[in-house]
N, C-alpha and C positions, 0 to 999 in steps of 0.2 A: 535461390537461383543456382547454385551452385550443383545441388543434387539433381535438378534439372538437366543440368549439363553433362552431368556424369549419367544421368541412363538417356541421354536424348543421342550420346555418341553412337550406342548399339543399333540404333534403328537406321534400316536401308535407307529410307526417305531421308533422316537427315546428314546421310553418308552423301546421297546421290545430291543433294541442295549442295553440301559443301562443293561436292566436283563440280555442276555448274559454276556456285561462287571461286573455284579456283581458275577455272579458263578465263572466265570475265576478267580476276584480276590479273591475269597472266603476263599481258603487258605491263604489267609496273613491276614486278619482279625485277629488282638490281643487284646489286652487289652488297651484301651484308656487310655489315661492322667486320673490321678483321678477326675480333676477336669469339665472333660467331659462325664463322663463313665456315662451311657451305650453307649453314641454315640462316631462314632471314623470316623477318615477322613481319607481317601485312596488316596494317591494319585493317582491312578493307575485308580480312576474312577474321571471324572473333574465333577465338581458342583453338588458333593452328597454327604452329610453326611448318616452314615449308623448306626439305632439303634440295636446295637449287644445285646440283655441283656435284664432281668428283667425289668420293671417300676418301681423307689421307689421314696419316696418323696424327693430324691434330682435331680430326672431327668428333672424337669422342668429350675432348674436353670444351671443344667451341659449343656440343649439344649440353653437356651440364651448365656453360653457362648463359646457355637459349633458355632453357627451363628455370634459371634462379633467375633470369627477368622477365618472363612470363609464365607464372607458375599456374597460370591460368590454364594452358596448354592442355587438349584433352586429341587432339588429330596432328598427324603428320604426315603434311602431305608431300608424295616422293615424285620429282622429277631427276634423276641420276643414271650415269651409265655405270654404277660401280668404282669399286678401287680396291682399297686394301680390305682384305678378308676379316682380318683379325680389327678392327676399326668399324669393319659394320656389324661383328658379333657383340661388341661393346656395346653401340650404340642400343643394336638389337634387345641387349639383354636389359640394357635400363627403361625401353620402351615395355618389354615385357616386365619387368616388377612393378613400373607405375601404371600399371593397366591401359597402357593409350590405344588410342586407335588408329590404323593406315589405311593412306588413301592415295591411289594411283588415278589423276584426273584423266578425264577424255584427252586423247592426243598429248598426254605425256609418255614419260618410259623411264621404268624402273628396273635396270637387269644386272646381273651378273653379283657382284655382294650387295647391292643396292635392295635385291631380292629376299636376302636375309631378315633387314629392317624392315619389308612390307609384311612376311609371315609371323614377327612377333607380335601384333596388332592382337591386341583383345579382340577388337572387329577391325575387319580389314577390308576391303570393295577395292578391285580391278577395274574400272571402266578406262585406260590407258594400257600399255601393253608390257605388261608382267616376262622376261625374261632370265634363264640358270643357264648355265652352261658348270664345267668340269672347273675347280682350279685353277690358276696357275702363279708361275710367280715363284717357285718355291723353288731355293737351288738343290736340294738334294731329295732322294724319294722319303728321307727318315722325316723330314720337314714337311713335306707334302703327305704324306702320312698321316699325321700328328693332325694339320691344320682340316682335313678330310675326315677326322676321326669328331676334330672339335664340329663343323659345317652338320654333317649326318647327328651328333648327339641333340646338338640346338634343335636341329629343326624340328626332330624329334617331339623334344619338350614341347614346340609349341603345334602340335598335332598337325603338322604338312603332311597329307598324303601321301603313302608310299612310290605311287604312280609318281606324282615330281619331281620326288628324290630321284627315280630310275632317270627320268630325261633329263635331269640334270649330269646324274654319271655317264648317262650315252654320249652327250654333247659335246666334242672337243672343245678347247679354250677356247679357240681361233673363231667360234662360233657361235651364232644366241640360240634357242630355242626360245621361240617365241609362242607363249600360250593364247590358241584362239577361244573366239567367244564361247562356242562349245564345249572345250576345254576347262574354261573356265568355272563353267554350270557342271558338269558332267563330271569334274576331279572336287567338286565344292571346295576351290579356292580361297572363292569370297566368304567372309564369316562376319553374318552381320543380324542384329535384332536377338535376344533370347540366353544372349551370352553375360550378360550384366542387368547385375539385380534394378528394376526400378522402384524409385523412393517417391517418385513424384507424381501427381497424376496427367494420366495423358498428355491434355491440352498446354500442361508445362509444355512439355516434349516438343509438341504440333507446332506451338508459339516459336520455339527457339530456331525451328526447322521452316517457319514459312519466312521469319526474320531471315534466315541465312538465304533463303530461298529470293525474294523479292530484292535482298541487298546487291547482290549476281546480278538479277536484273539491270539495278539500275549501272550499278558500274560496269555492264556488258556495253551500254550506250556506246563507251568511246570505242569499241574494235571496230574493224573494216568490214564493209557491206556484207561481204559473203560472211564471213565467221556470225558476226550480230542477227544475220536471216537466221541461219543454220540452227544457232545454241537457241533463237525464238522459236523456232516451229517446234523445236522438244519440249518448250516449257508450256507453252501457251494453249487452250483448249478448244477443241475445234469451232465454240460457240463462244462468246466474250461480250461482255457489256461493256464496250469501249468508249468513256466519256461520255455516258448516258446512253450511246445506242446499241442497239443488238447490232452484231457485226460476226462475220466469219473468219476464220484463222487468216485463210488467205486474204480477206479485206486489210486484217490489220499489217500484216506482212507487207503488205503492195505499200499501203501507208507509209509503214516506218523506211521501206525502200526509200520511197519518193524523198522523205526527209530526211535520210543518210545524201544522196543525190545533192541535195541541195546545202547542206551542210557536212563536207567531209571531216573537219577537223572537230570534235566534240568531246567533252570531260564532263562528268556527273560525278559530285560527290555528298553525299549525304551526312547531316547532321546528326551524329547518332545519339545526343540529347531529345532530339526530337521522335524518335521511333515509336510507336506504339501499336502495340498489338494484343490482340483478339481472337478466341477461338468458340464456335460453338457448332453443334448438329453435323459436324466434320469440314466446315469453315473456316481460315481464319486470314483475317482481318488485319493488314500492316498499314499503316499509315504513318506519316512524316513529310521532313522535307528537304529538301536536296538545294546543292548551289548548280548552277549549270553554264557551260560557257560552248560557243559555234564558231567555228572560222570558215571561211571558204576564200581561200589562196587566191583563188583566177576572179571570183569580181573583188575581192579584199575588202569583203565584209564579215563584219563580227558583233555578236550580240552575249549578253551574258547576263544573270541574274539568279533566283531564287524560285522555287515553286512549289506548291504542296504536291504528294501523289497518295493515291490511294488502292491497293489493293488488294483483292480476294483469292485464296486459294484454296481448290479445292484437296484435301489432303489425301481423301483418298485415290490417286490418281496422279497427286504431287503437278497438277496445273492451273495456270492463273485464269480462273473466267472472271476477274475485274479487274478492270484496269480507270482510272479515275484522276482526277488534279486539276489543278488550275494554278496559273501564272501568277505569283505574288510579286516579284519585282522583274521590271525589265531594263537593260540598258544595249544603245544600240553603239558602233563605231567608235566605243571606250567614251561615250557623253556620258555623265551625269546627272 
């Protein structure tokens, strides 16, 4: 499994699964252990640690010791507006020796030396908004200098195109440059797939990628209506075999609307003893089962229980045309 994990990091698909699974779990993101903080471990996404927070000069040593209690750790994913220079070159440098990989989710943001730690990513994926600007901080120009001299070597080493270096020195302090989606493509920021050797075959790969993928799902259940449509019409395929029927994207949408509507308060969390998965013909196959709990505040009702789910992904395409389950335990108004 292991070698799995390490060539399933390079592949876009299972870059772009993990950024779904990181918005999903986006809402539980708290306040880490102090002695890890800014980074903090979820279990809810498998081998990523995620840096929540500022950069200061205790985050080089809070990230060594994120990594000796999850040395599982193969992504890291950045939500930061920056800090200290010399603290994200540290960081940066030990992301680059352990070959990991970076990941900027939808609608997060990674700027200013936050930027640094996204570029040393063996593979790295932008889908959130990548941010340089100039320096600053430094009190004398012999200091700025030096720290400008170390900033341009890094990035160097880890082949940042010269075009970002230039917008990064055009950019006064006071300011972000923010890299758009074209930008993005067009300066080949993102580095991902082809860059680390694979040991495994494929369908390792597919398996580990439609797991990350289907897990997003289901802990996407508890965000608010709009967020839960939005990140569903990305995932889901425009034709879906939903609980036995053929049904269309927007069938299932209007659906899960209807029973967001009716249940606003809701938590999924899955058994991850129970997962199993499957890949064949470019297919694959998760199955397991989740605990689940409903509130709805204004009639003050609540239900909660247990359920199987099952479903299909297609990989190529990275979307679910099955979706599948059924209710194995229910309780209603906290009965027994």
């Amino acid at each position: 499994m292991e070698n799995s994990l390490k060539s399933g990091v390079g592949d876009e698909r299972t870059l772009l699964a993990l950024s779904f699974l990181a918005v999903a779990a986006g809402s539980a993101i708290g306040q880490s252990p102090s002695d890890t903080a800014p980074f903090v471990y979820l279990p809810e996404i498998p081998n990523a640690l995620v840096l929540n927070g500022s950069i200061d000069f205790r985050a080089p040593l809070a990230f060594r010791r994120a990594m000796q209690a999850h040395p599982e750790t193969q992504v890291i994913i950045l939500q930061s507006d920056g800090g200290s220079v010399q603290a994200a070159l540290l960081i940066a440098e030990e992301i680059y020796d352990r070959k990991l990989s970076t990941l900027i989710p939808e609608r997060s943001l990674c700027v200013s030396a936050c930027s640094y730690v996204f570029f040393a990513g063996v593979n790295r994926l932008a889908s959130g908004q990548l941010g340089v600007h100039q320096i600053s901080g430094s009190e004398d120009i012999e200091s700025a200098q030096l720290n400008l001299s170390d900033v341009i070597e890094t990035l160097s080493k880890y082949e940042v195109p010269p075009a970002v270096i230039t917008r990064m020195l055009r950019t006064p302090p006071k300011d972000i440059y923010i890299f758009n989606p074209a930008e993005i493509s067009s300066l080949k920021i993102n580095r991902t797939a082809g860059t680390v050797q694979t040991t495994s075959p494929p369908s390792a790969v597919d398996e580990d990628t439609a797991k990350q993928l289907v897990l997003g799902v289901i802990t996407a259940s508890s965000l608010p209506k709009t967020d839960l449509l939005a990140l569903a019409s990305k995932i889901y395929s425009d034709d879906i075999s939903f609980y036995g029927t053929p049904r269309s994207k927007a069938d299932v949408l209007a659906e899960k609307a209807t029973y967001v509507d009716r249940w606003p308060m809701r938590s999924s969390v899955v058994q991850p003893d129970s997962v199993v998965s499957s890949c064949t013909s470019g297919r694959c196959r998760v199955s397991g089962i989740y605990e689940w709990r409903v509130f709805d505040p204004k009639r003050n009702k609540r239900a909660s229980g247990s359920a199987q789910f099952v479903y299909e992904v297609d990989m190529s395409g990275l979307r679910i045309v099955v979706e599948d389950g059924k209710v194995i335990r229910r309780q209603k108004n906290g009965e027994r």
